[in-house]
N, C-alpha and C positions, 0 to 999 in steps of 0.2 A: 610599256609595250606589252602586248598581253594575244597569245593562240585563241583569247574567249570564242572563236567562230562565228561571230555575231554578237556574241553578249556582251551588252555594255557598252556598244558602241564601239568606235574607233575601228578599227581594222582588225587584243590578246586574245586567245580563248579565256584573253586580258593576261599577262605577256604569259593569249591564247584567244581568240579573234583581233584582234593585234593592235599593237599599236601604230595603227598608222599604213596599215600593210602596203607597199609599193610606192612610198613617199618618195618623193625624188629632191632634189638639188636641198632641201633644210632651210633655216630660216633666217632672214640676214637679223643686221642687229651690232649694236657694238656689243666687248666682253662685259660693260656693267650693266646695261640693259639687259642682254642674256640674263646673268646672274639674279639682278634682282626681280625676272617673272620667273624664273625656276624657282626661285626662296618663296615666292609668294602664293604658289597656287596652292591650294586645300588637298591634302593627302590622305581627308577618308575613304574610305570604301576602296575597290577594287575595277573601279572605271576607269581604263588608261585611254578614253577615247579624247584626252587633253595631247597626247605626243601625234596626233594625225599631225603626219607630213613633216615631224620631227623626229620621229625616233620610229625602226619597222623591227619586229620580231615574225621570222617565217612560220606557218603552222605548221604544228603535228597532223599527221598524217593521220591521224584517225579521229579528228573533232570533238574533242572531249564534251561538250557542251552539248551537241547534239545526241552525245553516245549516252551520255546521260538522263536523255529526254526520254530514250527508249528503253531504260532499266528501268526509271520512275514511272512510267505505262504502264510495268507490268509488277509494279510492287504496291503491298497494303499498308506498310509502315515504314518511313521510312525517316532516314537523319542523315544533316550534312553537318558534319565536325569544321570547325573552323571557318565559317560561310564568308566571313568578311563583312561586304558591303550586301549579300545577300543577293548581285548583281548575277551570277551563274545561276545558280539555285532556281530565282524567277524567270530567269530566260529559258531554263532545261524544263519546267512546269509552264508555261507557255506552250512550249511547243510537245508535251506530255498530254495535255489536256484534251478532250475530257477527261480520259483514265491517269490522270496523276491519282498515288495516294491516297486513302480517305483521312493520314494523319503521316503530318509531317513536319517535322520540327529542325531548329540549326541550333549550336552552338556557337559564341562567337567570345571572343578572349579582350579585345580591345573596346574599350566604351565608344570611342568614336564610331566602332565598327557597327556595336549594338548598337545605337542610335539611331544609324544609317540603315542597316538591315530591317529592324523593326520596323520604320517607318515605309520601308520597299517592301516588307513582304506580309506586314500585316494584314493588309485587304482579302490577301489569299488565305487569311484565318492559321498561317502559320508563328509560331511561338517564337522568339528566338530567346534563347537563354544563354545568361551569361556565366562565362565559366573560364579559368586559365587555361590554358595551351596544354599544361602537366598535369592537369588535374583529373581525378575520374571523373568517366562520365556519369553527368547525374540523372542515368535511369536504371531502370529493374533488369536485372538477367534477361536475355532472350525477347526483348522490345519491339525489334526492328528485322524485314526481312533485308532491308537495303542500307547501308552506310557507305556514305558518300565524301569526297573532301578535293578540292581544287588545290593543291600545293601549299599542304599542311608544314606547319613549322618541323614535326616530328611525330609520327603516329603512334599512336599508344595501341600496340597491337593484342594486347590482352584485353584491355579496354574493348579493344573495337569486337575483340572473339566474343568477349564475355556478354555486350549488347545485343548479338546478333541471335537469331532464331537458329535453331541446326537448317543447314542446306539455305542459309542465305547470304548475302553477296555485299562483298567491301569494293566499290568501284571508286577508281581517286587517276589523278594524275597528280601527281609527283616532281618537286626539282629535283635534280639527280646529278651527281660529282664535276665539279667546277663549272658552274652555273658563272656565265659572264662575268668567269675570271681572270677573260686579257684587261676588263673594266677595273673590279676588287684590286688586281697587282701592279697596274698601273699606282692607284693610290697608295697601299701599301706596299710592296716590294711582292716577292715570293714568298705564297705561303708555305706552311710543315706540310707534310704529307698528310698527317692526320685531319688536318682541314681539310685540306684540296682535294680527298678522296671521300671525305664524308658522304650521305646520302646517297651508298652506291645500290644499287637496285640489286644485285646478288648480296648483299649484306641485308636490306629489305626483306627479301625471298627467306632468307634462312629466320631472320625475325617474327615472319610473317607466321611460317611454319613450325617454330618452337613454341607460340601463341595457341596453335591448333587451327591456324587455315591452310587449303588446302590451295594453291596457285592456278589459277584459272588459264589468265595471261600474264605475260611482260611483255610489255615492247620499249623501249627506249632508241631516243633521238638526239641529235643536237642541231639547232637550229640559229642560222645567220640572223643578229643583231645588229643593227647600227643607227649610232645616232649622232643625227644632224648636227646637232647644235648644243653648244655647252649647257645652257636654259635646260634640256632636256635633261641631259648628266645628273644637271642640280636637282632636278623633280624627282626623277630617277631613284638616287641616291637618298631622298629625303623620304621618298613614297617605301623604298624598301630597304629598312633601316638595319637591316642584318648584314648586309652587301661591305658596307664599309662603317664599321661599329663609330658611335659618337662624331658621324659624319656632320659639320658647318662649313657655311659659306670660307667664311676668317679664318679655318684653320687649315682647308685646304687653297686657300686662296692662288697661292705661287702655280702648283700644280694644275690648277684648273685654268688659268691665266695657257701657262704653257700647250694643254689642250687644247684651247680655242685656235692658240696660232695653228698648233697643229691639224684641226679639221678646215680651219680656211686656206690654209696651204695647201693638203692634201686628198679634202674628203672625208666622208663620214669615220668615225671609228666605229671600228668593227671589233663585235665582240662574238660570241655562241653559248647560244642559254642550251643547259640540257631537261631534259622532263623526260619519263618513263609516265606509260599508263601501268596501271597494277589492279587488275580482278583479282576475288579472290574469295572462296567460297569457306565459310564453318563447316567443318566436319559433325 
């Protein structure tokens, strides 16, 4: 499920133009069936437009994807950290155009991902480079007036100051503290505090600004999740692998058995993802 607003299909702005947005009643199916199309679909890139009518994430209220189309209008250089499948990026430069960038470049951490994004956004004469999640970024001081990122593993906030021109602008949404974790604690139990509070957007704020940016905006949300069908769970789960660490079919077997009865008895599970948008200007 994904807020994408259009990008990428399906409903998220890609879980964000959505997955699925106002799916109703989910998809019949026995529990093995389910199970074995959730294990089998392909989990590159960032296109959740596979859980249409399976699984709905509500939007943010302020259209990341499109908010994006209108910062890349009016920048000369710009970079999106972490692009994925490169599926936001081409949808925000679509509707940017003609005035996207005259250079513009992603990084991406996963090979699958590079593969997939290259192949998406090559035509547009964009580069995508590969690079880890924790690693500097590999360009020159003061490169870019715009840096960009769709719900980064963890932002490297000196990185991102040190990339940027003075007076230019970090635009990102962000997951933010217990992101669809009635989902995560279902499987594992209750987590510590230190997980469950991670990625809190006032801890962001003070990061942001020890870096040497200046806060533009925040806004944070949380936003109604649910999903249909156990098939979904397992894509789900498989597609975003942080959710529930060294997640398989066989090893959560019992539990997910137990879920199914539980959404044909009851109804969808419901869960609530959080995301914060985060401007944010070099001093």
């Amino acid at each position: 499920m994904d807020d994408r607003d259009g990008a990428g299909g399906g409903g998220q702005d890609g879980a964000d133009g959505r997955t699925g947005d106002g799916a109703g009643g989910g998809v019949r199916g026995s529990f093995e069936d389910l199970l074995a199309e959730g294990a089998a679909v392909p989990t590159e890139g960032w296109d959740f437009s596979w859980f249409e009518g399976r699984a709905t994430e509500a939007r943010t209220s302020w259209g990341y994807a499109m908010s994006l189309a209108a910062r890349l209008a009016g920048a000369s250089a710009a970079l999106d950290v972490q692009t994925g499948g490169g599926e936001v990026l081409d949808f925000a430069l679509g509707r940017a155009a003609p005035k996207a960038p005259v250079l513009t470049v992603a990084t991406e951490g996963w090979p699958a991902n590079v593969a997939k994004a290259t192949a998406l956004l090559r035509p547009r004469g964009i580069a995508v480079v590969a690079t880890a999640e924790d690693a500097p970024l590999p360009f020159a001081d003061a490169s870019f007036d715009l840096v960009s990122s769709r719900h980064p593993v963890r932002p490297l906030w000196h990185e991102i100051a040190r990339v940027l021109r003075p007076g230019g602008t970090y635009f990102a949404q962000h997951v933010g503290p217990r992101s669809v974790f009635e989902l995560v604690e279902y499987f594992l139990g209750p987590q510590p505090g230190e997980v469950s509070s991670g990625r809190h957007p006032d801890r962001e704020r003070a990061e942001a600004e020890a870096a040497g940016l200046e806060i533009v905006d925040l806004r944070a949300e949380r936003l109604r999740v649910e999903f249909h069908d156990v098939g979904a769970v397992v894509h789900f789960l498989r597609k975003v692998v942080w959710m529930v660490p060294g997640f398989t079919v066989e090893a959560y077997r019992p539990r997910l058995r137990a879920l199914h009865e539980r959404i044909q008895a009851d109804g969808p599970f419901v869960a609530h993802s959080a995301r914060h948008l985060i401007e944010a200007r070099r001093r």
